[in-house]
C-alpha positions in Angstrom: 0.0 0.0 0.0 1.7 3.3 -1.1 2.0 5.5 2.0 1.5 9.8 1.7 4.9 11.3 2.1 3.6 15.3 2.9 1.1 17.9 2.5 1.7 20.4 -0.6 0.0 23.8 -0.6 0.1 25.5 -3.7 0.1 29.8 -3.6 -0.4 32.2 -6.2 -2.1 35.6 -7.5 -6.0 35.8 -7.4 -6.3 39.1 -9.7 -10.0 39.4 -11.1 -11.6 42.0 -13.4 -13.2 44.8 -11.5 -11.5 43.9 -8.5 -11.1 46.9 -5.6 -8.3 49.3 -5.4 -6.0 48.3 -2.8 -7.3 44.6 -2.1 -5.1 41.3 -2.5 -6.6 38.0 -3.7 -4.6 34.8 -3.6 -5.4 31.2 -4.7 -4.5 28.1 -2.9 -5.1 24.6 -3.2 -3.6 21.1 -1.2 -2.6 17.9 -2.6 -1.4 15.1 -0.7 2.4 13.4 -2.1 2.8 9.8 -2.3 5.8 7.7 -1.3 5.3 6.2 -5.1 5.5 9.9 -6.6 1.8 10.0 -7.5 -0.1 12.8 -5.9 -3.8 13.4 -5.0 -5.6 16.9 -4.7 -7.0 17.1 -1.8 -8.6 20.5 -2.2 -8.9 22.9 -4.6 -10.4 26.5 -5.6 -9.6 28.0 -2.0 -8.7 31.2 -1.6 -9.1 34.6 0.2 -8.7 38.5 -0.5 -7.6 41.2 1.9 -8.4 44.9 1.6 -7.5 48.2 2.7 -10.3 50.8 3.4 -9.1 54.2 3.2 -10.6 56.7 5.9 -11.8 60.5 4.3 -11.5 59.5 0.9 -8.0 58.9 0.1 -6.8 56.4 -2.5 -6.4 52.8 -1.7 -2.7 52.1 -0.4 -0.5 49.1 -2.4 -1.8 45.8 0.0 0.8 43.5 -1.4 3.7 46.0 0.5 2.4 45.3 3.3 2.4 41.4 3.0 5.2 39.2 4.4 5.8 36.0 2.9 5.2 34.5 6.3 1.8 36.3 6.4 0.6 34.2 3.0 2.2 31.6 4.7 0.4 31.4 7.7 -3.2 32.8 6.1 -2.8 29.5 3.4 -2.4 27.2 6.2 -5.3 28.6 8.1 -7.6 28.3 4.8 -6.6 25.1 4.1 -6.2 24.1 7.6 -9.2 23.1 10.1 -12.5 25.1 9.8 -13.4 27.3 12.9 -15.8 25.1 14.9 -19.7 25.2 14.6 -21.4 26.2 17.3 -21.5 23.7 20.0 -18.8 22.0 18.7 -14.8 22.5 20.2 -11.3 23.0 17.7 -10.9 19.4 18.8 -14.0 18.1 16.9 -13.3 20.4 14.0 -9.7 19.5 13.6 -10.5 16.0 14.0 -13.8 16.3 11.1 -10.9 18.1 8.5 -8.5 15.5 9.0 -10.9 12.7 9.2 -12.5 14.7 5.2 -9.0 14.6 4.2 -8.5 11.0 4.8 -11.5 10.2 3.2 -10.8 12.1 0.2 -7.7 9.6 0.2 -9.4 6.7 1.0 -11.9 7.2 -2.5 -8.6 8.1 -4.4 -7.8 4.3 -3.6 -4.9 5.3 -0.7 -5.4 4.3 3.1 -4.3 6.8 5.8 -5.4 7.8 8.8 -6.1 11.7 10.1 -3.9 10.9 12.9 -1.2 10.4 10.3 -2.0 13.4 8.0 -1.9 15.4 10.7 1.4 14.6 11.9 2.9 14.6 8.1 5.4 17.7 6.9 3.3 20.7 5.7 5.4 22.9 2.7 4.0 25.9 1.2 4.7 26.8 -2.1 4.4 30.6 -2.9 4.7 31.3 -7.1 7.1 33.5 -8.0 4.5 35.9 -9.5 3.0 36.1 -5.6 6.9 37.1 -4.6 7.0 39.2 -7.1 3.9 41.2 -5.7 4.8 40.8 -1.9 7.8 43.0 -2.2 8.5 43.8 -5.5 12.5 42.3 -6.8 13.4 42.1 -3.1 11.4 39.2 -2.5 12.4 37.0 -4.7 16.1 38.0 -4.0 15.9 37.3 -0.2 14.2 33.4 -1.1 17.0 32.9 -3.5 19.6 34.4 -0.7 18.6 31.6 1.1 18.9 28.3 -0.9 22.2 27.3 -2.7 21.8 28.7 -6.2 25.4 29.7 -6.7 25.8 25.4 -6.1 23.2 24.7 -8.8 20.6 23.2 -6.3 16.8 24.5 -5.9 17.5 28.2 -4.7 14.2 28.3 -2.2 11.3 25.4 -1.0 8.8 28.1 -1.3 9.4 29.3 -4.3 7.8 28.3 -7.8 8.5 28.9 -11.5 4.7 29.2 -12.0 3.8 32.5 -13.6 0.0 31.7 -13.8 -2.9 31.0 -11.9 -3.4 27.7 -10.2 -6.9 27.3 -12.2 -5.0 28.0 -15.5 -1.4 25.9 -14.9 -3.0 23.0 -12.6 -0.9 20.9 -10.5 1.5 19.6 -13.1 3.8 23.1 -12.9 4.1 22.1 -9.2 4.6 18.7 -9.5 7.7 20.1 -12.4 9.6 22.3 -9.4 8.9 19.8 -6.6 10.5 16.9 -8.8 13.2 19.0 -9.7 13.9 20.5 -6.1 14.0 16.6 -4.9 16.7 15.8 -7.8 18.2 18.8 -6.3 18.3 17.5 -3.2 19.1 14.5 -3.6 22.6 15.6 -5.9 23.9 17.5 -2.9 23.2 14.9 0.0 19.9 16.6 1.8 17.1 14.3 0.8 
């Protein structure tokens, strides 16, 4: 039985016709990797949008400066993470009824595992490079690449991909493309 090696979620630009002044949309989806390379979307078409109301009539401020890359970071793991509880009901119960869905969802795709073990499995976040781009301008991609090995020829960032399009409009296989080639990566210079 192929086991689930980790969680993937996916990042990128949300931009929309007629969208407000000064708000940010992103898109984010979750797939679950498999030991056998094989992956299984988990859940897809998530997303959110923050904006910026200006008080006495100013013009809307640039949102995306004021984004960190741990801010998407943390927001995609929250909107693909657990639900809030219903009423009635504690974080417990709805942690354990998203883990239990997610299992499911595996279960139909023909792969046993247990919320227990999701739950405990690494969690990476992959932020396009377009999102970056828009989170602080040239900088941002600069500072990810600052911290990987590209002057060594290896993946230059985990949370970076090449993916200059919309989740909806790319799918999963542009993922899947950086992921493989950041484990080749890794596995050339000894860190797999």
């Amino acid at each position: 039985m192929v086991a689930v090696s980790r969680l993937i979620i996916y990042v990128d630009v949300n931009d929309w016709p007629g969208q407000p002044a000064g708000q940010v949309s992103c898109s984010a989806g979750l797939k679950a990797e498999l030991a056998d390379g094989r992956d299984v979307v988990l859940l897809d078409g998530r997303g959110w949008s923050v904006g910026v109301r200006v008080v006495g009539g100013g013009a809307a401020s640039d949102q995306w400066s004021w984004m960190t890359q741990e801010d998407v970071e943390e927001t995609a793991r929250t909107v693909l993470g657990p639900d809030e509880p219903a009423a009635g009901e504690s974080y417990e119960d709805a942690a354990r009824a998203h883990w239990s869905a997610l299992a499911e969802a595996l279960h139909q795709a023909g792969v046993a595992a247990s919320a227990d073990a999701l739950q405990s499995l690494p969690h990476v976040v992959v932020l396009s490079d377009r999102l970056l781009g828009r989170i602080d301008g040239p900088r941002a991609t600069r500072a990810a690449r600052a911290h990987g090995r590209e002057s060594d020829g290896a993946p230059a960032a985990r949370c970076r991909c090449q993916a200059n399009a919309p989740l909806d409009q790319i799918g999963w296989s542009a993922v899947n493309d950086l992921l493989d080639d950041q484990r080749d990566g890794d596995e050339r210079h000894g860190d797999a």
